[in-house]
C-alpha atoms as one frame of an Amber mdcrd trajectory, in Angstrom:
protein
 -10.355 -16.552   4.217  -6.390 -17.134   4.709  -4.302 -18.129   2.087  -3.763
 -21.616   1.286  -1.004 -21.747  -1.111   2.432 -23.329   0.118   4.719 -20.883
   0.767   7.828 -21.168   1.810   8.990 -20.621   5.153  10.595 -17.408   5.511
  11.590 -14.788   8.100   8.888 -11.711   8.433   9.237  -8.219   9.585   6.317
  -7.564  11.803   4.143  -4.282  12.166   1.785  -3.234  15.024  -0.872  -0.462
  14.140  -4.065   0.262  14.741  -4.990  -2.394  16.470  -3.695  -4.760  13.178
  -0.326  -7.097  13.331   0.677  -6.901   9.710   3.385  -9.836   8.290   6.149
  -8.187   5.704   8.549 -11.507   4.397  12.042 -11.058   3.106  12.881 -11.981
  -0.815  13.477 -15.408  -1.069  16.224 -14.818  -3.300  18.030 -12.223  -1.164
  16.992 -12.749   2.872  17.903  -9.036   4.076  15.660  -7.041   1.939  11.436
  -6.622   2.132  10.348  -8.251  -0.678   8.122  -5.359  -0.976  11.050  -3.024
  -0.960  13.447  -4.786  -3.294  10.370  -5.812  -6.069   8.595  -2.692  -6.049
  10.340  -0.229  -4.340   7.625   0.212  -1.846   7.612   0.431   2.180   5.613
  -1.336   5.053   4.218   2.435   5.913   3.127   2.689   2.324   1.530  -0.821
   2.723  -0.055  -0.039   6.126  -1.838   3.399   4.704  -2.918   1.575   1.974
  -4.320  -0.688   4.359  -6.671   1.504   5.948  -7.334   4.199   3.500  -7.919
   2.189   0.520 -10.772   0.647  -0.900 -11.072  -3.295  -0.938 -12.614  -5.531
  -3.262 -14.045  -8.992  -2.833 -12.077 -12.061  -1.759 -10.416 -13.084  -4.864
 -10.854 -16.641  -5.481  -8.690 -17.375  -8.551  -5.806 -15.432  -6.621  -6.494
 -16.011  -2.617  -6.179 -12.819  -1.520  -7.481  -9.335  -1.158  -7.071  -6.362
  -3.245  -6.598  -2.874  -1.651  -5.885   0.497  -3.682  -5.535   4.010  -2.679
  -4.710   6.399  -5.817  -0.716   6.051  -5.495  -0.230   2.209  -4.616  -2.301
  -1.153  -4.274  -1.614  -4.242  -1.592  -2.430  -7.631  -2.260  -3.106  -9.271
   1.119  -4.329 -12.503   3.454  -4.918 -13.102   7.040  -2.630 -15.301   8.760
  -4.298 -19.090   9.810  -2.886 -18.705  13.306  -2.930 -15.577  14.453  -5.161
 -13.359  11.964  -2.489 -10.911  11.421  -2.263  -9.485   7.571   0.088 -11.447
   5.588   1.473  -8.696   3.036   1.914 -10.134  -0.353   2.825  -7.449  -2.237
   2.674  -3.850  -1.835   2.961  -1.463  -5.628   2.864   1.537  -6.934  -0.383
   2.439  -9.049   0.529   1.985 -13.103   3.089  -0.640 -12.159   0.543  -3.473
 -11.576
């Protein structure tokens, strides 16, 4: 499933690992900074371990997207139409949800 909400087009910082392209986009509101990074003071490596370690739930219909959690942070993610990479929508520490 990829998500199908309009988004805005916006610049992404792209990550290679493991055989996954993962898709990190810049704050709308200020275009140099993760939004990741400058919303919840969390990293693409943090997102990327969480990736792979964590545990995933079902395809969350009310929200289109995934849910991944390890014990210290949680990743809400898609898969790009195009290209399949993971589209990164928001990477967070545990307790801050």
């Amino acid at each position: 499933m990829q998500y199908t909400q309009p988004v805005a087009r916006r610049e992404a910082f792209i990550v290679e690992a493991n055989g996954e392209r993962f898709r990190f986009y810049y704050d709308a509101e200020h275009s140099q900074i993760l939004h990741i990074t400058l919303r919840h003071g969390t990293t693409p490596e943090d997102a990327v371990r969480t990736f792979f370690e964590g545990s995933t739930g079902p395809w969350n219909d009310a929200n289109d997207r995934y849910e991944t959690v390890t014990e210290r942070h949680g990743i809400y993610w898609s898969r790009h139409a195009h290209d399949q990479s993971v589209i990164i929508i928001s990477c967070f520490k545990r307790g801050d949800e």
